[in-house]
Every structure is written in C-alpha cells, then in structure tokens.
C-alpha positions in Angstrom: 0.0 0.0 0.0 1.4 3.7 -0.9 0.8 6.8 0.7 1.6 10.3 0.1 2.1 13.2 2.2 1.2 16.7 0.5 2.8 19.6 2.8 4.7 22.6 2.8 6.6 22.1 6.1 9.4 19.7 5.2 9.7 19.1 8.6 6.3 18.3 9.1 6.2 15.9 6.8 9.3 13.8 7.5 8.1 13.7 10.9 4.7 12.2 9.8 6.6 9.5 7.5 8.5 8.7 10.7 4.9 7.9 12.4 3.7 6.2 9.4 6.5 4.1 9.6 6.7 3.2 13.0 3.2 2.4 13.0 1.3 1.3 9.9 3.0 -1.3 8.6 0.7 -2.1 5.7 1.8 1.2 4.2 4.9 0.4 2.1 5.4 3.4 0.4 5.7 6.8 1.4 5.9 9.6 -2.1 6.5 13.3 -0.5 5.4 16.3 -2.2 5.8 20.4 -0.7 2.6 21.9 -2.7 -1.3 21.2 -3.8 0.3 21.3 -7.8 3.3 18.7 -7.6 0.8 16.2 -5.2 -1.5 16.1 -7.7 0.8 15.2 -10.2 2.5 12.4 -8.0 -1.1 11.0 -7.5 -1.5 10.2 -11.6 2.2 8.9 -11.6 2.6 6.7 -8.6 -1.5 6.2 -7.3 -1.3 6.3 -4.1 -3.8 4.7 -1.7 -3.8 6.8 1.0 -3.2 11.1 0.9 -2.1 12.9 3.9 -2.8 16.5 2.6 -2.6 19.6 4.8 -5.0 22.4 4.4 -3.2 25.7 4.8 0.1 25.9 2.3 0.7 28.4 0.1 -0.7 29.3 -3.4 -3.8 26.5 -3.3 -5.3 25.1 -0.2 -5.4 21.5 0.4 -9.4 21.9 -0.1 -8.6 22.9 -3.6 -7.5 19.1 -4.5 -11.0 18.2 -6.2 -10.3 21.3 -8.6 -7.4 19.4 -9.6 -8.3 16.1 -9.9 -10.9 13.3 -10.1 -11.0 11.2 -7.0 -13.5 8.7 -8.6 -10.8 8.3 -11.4 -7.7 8.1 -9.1 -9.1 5.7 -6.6 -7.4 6.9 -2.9 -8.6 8.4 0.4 -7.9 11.7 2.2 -6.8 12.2 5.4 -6.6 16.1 6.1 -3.8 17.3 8.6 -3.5 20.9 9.8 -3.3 22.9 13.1 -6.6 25.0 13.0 -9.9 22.8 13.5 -12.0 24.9 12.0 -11.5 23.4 9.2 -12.8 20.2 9.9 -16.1 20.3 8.6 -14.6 21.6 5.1 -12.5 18.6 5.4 -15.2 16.0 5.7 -17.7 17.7 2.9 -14.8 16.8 0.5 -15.4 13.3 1.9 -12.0 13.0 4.1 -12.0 9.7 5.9 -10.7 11.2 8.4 -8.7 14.5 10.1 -5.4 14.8 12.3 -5.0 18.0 14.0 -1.3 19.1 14.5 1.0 18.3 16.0 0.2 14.5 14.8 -0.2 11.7 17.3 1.3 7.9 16.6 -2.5 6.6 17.9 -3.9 9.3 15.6 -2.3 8.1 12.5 -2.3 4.5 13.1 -6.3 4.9 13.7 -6.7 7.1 10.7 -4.6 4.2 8.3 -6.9 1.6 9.6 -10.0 3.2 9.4 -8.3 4.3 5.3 -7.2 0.8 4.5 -11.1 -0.9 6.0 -12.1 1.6 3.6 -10.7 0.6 0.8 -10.7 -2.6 1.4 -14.7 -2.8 1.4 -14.5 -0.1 -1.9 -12.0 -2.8 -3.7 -14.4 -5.5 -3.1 -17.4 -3.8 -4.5 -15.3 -2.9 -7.5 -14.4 -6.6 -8.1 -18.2 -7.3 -7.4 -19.3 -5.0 -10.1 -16.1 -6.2 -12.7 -17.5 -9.7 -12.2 -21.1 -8.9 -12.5 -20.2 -7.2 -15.9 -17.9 -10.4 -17.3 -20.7 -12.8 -16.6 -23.2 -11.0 -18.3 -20.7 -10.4 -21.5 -19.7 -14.2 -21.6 -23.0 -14.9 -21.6 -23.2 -16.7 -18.7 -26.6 -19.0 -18.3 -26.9 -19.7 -15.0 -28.7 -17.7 -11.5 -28.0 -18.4 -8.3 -30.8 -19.0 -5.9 -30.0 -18.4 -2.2 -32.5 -20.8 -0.5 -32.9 -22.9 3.2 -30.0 -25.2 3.2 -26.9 -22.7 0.2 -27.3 -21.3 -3.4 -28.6 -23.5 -6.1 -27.5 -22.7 -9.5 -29.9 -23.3 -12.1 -29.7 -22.4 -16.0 -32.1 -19.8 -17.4 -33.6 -22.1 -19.6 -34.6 -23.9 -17.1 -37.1 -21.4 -14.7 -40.8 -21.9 -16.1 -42.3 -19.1 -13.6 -40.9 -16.9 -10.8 -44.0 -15.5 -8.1 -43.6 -13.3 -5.5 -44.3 -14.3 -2.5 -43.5 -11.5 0.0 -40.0 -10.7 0.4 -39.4 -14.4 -0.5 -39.9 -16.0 -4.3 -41.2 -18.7 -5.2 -38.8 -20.8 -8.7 -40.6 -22.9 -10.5 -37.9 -25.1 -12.7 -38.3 -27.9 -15.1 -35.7 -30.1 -12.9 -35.7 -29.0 -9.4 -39.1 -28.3 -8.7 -40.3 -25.4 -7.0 -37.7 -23.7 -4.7 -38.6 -20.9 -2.2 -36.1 -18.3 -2.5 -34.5 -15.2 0.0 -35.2 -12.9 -2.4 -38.0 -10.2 -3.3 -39.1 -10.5 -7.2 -37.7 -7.3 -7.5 -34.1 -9.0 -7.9 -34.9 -11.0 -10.2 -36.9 -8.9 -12.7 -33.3 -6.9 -12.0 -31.0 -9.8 -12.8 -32.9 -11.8 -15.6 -33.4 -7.9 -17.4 -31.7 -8.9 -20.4 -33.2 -12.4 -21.1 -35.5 -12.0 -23.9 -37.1 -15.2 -23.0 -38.8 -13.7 -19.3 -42.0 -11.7 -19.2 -43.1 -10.0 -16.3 -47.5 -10.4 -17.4 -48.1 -8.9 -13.6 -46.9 -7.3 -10.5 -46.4 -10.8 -8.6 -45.5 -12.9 -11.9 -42.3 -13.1 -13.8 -42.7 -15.9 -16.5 -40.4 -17.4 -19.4 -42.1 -17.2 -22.7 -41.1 -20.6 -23.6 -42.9 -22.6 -21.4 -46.5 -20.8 -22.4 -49.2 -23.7 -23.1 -52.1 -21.4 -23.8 -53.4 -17.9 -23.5 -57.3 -18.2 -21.8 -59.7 -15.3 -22.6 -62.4 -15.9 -20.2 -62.2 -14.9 -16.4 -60.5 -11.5 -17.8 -57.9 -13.3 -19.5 -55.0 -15.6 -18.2 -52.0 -17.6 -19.1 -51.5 -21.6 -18.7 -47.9 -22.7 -18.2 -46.4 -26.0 -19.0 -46.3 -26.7 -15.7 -49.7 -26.7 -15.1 -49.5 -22.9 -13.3 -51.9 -20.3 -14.0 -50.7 -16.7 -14.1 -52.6 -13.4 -14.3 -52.6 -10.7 -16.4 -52.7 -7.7 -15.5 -55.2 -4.6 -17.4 -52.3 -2.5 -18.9 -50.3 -5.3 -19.5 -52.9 -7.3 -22.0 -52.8 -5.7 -25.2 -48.9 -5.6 -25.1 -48.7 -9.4 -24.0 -50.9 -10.5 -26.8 -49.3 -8.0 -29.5 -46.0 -10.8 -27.9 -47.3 -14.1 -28.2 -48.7 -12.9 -31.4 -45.5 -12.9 -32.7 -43.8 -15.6 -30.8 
C-alpha cells in the first residue's frame, strides 16, 4: 500500500513519515510532495492509496485538490492534517476519511490508516463485485443463483418456467428442481434476468419465461397456462402488449 504526504513544512512531513513508519506497517510506500500542484501530479504517476494532505500551504489550499483532480478516477482516500480545527467540517464535505490535528499523534495516525485501508478494502471488493457482475453477463453466462434454506442452487435460465412473488421471498418454478422458495424479493430477479429476452413480467407478482407458455385463456379477464400446469394473471395495462408478444412468438 502507498501513501503520500502533501505539505509545505518539510519538517512536518518527515516527521509524519517517521509515524507512518513506525506504525502502519501495511503502508509500504511513502511519495512526499511540498505543494497542492506537484501532489497532484504524484497522484496520476505513482496512485497512491492513501493522501495525507494539509489544508493551509501556500498558493492552493489542500481543499482545492477536487479542482485538480478526479478522485472517482484516481481511486485513494484523504486524510486532512492541519493545526486550525475549524476546518474540519470543510474537510469532511470533500469526503476526508478522516482528520489529524497538528501536532500528529502515533494513535492518531495508526487509527486514521486503519480506518483508510477498511475503507478501501470494502470499496475494492465492490469494484471486483461489479467487474465480475459485468464479465458474466458479457460471456454470456446462463446460469442464477438462488440463495434458498439449506446454500445457493445454481440453475440455468432455460430452465425457470415461472418466478412468483411471495412476499420478500420467491417462489422458482424449474423444469428439474421443482419449485424452490427463495430469500429474495421478485424485484431482484426482474433486476437480474433484465436482459433475457425469453422472461416476461404479465403482472406485478408474476415473472414468466415465454417458452414454457401452453395457452393464453380469454375468459375470467384473461390468463396464461404454463407448461407446468401454473396459472398466471394478467394484469389490465399489460394485456394488449402481452398479446401484440405471443402474437409474434
């Protein structure tokens, strides 16, 4: 893990490298840099995790940094150093996870790296999450998982027949595992199963995959007959557009 110390006081910062040192030993590398301008420029060489950046030096404030650069681009968090606490509420509105007030305590520091590198830590994991998310769906990957009583079954999309609500629960109706009852609101699915042409969502409560339709029934307002056996609602403004569908199916 890197950090970087932004600050006009070369003693000041040798003296919080010392502490850094001596007390965060998941930081391996410490960049220095004496104004706003050349920090800025050390972040998109060497990207640092972690920036110790004073407020008050000369020519542009510490505050200034989101002028200078993106933060959602260069992925690192602030931690704001300076001897006048007024400024802490500045601090935190540019989203500083957290603020030392000079002169710099070891505790202090070793508190703020922790809380920095939890941080990240958590934000790294939602990144992967997300990276993941996005290689599955462009390999074309066919399977769900369904979080149920006993773990996660994993069952292809061709193989779901309908998908009810049932609460905050769902109930799966597959072709080869029967019906499972699953800890999660239909809401997620409809979410998740977005891009598969196949699923229809006929109702509120209903989520349905076209290719297991039997028969459409007109009387009693209208409703569909799955393979399965299951009967599922239509609802008034979704009619015309589900028949304009199977119309064409």
């Amino acid at each position: 893990m890197k950090a970087l110390i932004i600050d006009d006081e070369k003693k000041a910062r040798q003296v919080l490298q010392i502490l850094i040192e001596e007390n965060c030993p998941k930081v391996s590398k410490i960049f220095q840099a004496e104004d706003l301008i050349s920090g800025v420029e050390l972040i998109k060489d060497e990207t640092p995790n972690i920036v110790f950046l004073d407020i008050e030096m000369p020519e542009h404030s510490g505050l200034e940094i989101l002028n200078f650069i993106d933060k959602e681009v260069h992925n690192f968090e602030i931690i704001f150093t300076t001897a006048y606490s007024e400024y802490a509420i500045q601090a935190f509105q540019l989203s500083a996870i957290d603020y030392l007030l000079k002169p710099v305590r070891p505790t202090q520091v070793k508190e703020a790296v922790d809380k920095a590198v939890a941080f990240l830590s958590h934000t790294q994991i939602n990144k992967r999450l997300t990276e993941l998310k996005a290689s599955l769906e462009d390999s074309n990957f066919k399977k769900i998982g369904l979080p149920y009583a006993d773990g996660i079954k994993f069952v292809n999309f061709d193989d779901i027949i309908t998908i009810e609500a049932d609460g905050m629960y769902t109930n799966v109706s597959t072709l080869t595992n029967g019906t499972i009852l699953v800890s999660k609101p239909l809401k997620f699915f409809v979410e998740a199963l977005r891009n598969i042409k196949t699923f229809y969502r006929p109702h509120r409560s209903h989520l349905i995959n076209l290719t297991y339709i039997e028969e459409y029934i007109r009387k009693d307002g209208g409703y569909i007959l799955m393979e399965n056996g299951k009967t599922i609602s239509i609802s008034n403004e979704k009619k015309d557009e589900f028949l304009q569908i199977v119309k064409n199916i």
